[in-house]
Structure formats: structure tokens, C-alpha cells
N, C-alpha and C positions, 0 to 999 in steps of 0.2 A: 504493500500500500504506500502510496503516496504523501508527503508530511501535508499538512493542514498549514498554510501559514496563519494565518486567522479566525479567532473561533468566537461567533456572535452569540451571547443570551439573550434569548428575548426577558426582558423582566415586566415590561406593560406596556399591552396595544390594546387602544381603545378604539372602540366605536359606540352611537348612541344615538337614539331617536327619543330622547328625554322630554317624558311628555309633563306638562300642568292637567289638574283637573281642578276648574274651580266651578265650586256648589255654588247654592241655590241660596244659599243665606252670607256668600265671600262679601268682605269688603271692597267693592270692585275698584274703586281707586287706587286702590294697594294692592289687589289682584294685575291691573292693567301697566299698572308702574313696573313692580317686578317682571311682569310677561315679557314688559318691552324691553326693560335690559336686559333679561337673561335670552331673547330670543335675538337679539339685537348688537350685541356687546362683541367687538371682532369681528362685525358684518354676518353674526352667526355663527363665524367660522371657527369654531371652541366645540372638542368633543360633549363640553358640559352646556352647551347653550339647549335652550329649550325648540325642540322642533315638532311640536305640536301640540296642539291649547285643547284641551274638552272642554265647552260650558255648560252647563246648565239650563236646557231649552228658556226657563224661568226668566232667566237672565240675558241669555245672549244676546239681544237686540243690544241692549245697553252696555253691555261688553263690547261689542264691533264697534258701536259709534263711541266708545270713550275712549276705543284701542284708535282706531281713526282721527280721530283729534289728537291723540298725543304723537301719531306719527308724523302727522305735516307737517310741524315746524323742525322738524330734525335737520339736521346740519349736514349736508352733501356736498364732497371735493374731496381735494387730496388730504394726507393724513398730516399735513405741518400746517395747516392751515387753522387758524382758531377756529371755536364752535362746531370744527365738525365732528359728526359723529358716524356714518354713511362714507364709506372710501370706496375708490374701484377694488375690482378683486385680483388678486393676485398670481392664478390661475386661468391661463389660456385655455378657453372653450368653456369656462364656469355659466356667463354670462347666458352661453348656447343653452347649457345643461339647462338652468334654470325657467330660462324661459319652454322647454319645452314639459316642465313639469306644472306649471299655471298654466300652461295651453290644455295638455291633458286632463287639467281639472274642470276647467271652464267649458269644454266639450262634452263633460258629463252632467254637469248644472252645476258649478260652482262660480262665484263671479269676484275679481279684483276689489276688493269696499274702496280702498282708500286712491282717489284723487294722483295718478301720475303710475300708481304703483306699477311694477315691471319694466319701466321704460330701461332701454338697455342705451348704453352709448359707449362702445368699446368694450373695454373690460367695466364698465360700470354697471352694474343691476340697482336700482328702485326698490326699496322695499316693499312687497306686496302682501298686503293681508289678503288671504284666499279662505271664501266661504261661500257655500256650508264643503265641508269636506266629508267624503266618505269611504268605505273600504274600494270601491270602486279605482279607486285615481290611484296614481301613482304618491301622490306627496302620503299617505295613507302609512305608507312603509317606508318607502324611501329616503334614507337620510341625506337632504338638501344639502347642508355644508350650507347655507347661507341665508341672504334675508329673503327667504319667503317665511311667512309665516302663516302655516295652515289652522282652521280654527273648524273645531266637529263639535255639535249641538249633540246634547246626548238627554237623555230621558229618565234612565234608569242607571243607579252605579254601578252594575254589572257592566255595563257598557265599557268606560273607562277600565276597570279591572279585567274583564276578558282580556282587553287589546293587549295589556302590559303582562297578563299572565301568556299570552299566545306570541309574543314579541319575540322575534331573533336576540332582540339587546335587551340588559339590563342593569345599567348604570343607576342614572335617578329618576326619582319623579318629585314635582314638586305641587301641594293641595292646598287651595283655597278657602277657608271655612272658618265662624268661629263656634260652631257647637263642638263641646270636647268631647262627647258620645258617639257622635259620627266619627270625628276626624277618629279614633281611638278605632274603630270598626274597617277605617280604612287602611290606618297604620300595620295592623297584625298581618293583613294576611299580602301588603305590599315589600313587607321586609324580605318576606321570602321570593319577593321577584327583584329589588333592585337593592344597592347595596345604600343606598341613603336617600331617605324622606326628608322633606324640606316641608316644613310647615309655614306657608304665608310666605314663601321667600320664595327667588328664583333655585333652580338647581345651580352650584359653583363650586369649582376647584377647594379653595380656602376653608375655613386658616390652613395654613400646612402641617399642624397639630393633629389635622384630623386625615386619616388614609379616605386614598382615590381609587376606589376600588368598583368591581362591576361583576354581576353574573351574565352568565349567557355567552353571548357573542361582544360583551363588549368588554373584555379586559382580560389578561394572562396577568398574572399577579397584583399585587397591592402597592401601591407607593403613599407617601408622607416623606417627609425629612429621615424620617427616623427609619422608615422604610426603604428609601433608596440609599443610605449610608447602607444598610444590609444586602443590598442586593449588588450595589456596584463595587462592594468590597470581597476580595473574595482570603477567605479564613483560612490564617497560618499560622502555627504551633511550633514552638522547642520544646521535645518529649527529654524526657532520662529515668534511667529507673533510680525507683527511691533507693537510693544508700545514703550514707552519711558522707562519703566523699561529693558523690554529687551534689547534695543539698547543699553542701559546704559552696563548691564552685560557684550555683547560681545564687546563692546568698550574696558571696564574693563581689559578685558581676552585677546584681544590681545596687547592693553598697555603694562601691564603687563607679557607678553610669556608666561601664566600662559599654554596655550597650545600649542605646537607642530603642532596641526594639524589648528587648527583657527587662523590662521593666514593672513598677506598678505603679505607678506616674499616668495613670489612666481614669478615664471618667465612665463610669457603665449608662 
């Protein structure tokens, strides 16, 4: 056999279709604020960004038009530019991508809400709120990678929970509500599908105290601070058998800083 010059661990690949559900009783101010940085932050383009909204049939009207107002004044150009918050995308053929997955929607009954959304100019895409979405379309599954934001009217909590127990991915999800009986009813049996609920908040990365981890299709191990020190370190040892000479030696040696690496000059 041939030597290996270089040998890759994968230690964490993500992927993520991190969906919001927010009920029938959400603050939707604070529903729509969160929605829109976490779907929005990076153009999207963050494994943790939100890429797809469930409301509440109850609620929905009032969700699109208050997700719709707070998207028009957002800040479109390049990224040195003050206020903006909308850049082109980084990725050649994204813009293509995108538009052909709101095309796909809108073919099935789904329509643009907000005012300009999709407009493409280069590498530039519009953010598009797209509604009503259903299993039918592609944005359904598909993880976008960017600002589209798909929005599904739901009925029934099964709804939202089927999707995310039937999902290829399972990073996070993040739920809107303030009755603590529900949300408590949705919490239990979500844990077992993603690896972190967010309650009232978007899905995100941070603090780095806390591990980025996923079931399903969307992660090969755990990361945090404390986690990727474990994983991109890889563990070495000076052995000896116990006698008294030897203990003497390494006694010696650390006495003495005669090494760097034997040491107890360490922090666990």
C-alpha cells in the first residue's frame, strides 16, 4: 500500500432546514423581529439561520403583513456600506438557484407578499417572503442557503411536529408562544428530533459555552470551545511502569521544567 500523505477528520458538517413555529397566542412582534434576523442574518447564509416559518392559520395574516413591513426598509448594497443589511451573494448561480425555487412555488399557488421581493441583479437576490407554502414546492425541503423566506399556515400542531419528526435534518427549531403548558408539550417530544429549542428567540450559533450540535443529516459530531479544543487536539501520553526509579525520574523532570510537555502546569 501506498503512504497516505494527509489524513482529514471530519469532526462537524452541518446542514439545516431550521424551522420557527409560532402559535396562536406568540407575541408576534417579537415573533417577527426574531424571524427576521434569524432568517435574514448573513443573507441566510448561516447553517443556523431559520429557513422556514409555520404560523398559526389564527394569526398568519398578521404575521405576513408585520413580516412585510419590517422587510422594506432593510438596507440593500455592498457589505462596507453603512445600514446595510441585504449584500449580493457570494456564490455564482445562487441568485439562479433561488429564483427558480419562488418560481416553483408561485406555480403551485404560493405568491411573493413583500413589495420588490426576488428581484435579482447579478449576484444580488431580494429578499422574498413566499406564501402560503406547502409540501408540494420545493422550498418545503429544500434548504435555500439564502433570503427566501418561506412561511406555511398550519392548523393543527401535528403539522409543524410531523415535518420536523419526518425531516432529513435536525439541528434546531425555534417556538413562539407564551403559555408554559403548550410550549412544555412541545418541548418533550422536539428534543428528541433537534438538538436545541429556542424558546421566543431565533435559532443561533452562540454563546460558545453552549455545543452546536444536530441529529439526523445535519451534523457529524459536537462542537463548542471546549469541544473543538477536543477534537482538533489529538491525545498524547509518556507511559513508564510504576517503580521507584521511574517515579523518581518524572518527579525529577517536572521539579525541574526540565520539560515543556510533562508537566502539571495545566488547566483541566
Amino acid at each position: 500500500m501506498g503512504s497516505c500523505p494527509h489524513r482529514l477528520r471530519l469532526v462537524l458538517g452541518l446542514e439545516a432546514k431550521n424551522p420557527a413555529i409560532v402559535l396562536a397566542d406568540a407575541n408576534l412582534d417579537q415573533a417577527v423581529e426574531e424571524c427576521l434576523v434569524g432568517s435574514l442574518s448573513f443573507n441566510g447564509q448561516r447553517c443556523t439561520a431559520l429557513k422556514i416559518i409555520f404560523v398559526h392559520r389564527q394569526v398568519v395574516d398578521a404575521f405576513i403583513a408585520k413580516f412585510a413591513n419590517a422587510l422594506a426598509p432593510l438596507g440593500c448594497g455592498m457589505p462596507w456600506a453603512p445600514g446595510v443589511t441585504i449584500t449580493p451573494l457570494p456564490e455564482e448561480g445562487k441568485p439562479a438557484y433561488l429564483a427558480g425555487l419562488v418560481e416553483d412555488a408561485c406555480s403551485l399557488g404560493a405568491r411573493v407578499i413583500n413589495e420588490g421581493g426576488g428581484t435579482t441583479i447579478a449576484t444580488f437576490f431580494a429578499p422574498a417572503l413566499v406564501y402560503p407554502v406547502d409540501e408540494r414546492m420545493r422550498l418545503y425541503r429544500e434548504e435555500q442557503f439564502g433570503p427566501v423566506i418561506p412561511v406555511v399556515p398550519f392548523d393543527n400542531l401535528s403539522e409543524p411536529v410531523d415535518y420536523i419528526t419526518a425531516a432529513d435534518y435536525g439541528q434546531q427549531v425555534s417556538i413562539f408562544g407564551r403559555d408554559p403548558e403548550l410550549l412544555a408539550s412541545l418541548i418533550d417530544p422536539l428534543v428528541n428530533q433537534v438538538c436545541r429549542v429556542n424558546l421566543n428567540s431565533q435559532c443561533q450559533r452562540g454563546p460558545d459555552i453552549f455545543p452546536c450540535a444536530g441529529r439526523k443529516s445535519s451534523a457529524v459530531g459536537t462542537l463548542s470551545v471546549s469541544d473543538a479544543l477536543r477534537s482538533f487536539s489529538i491525545r498524547t501520553l509518556v507511559a513508564a511502569k510504576e517503580s521507584s526509579a521511574n517515579k523518581e525520574i518524572i518527579r525529577e523532570i517536572i521539579r525541574e521544567r526540565s520539560s515543556t510537555f510533562l508537566s502539571n502546569d495545566f488547566i483541566l
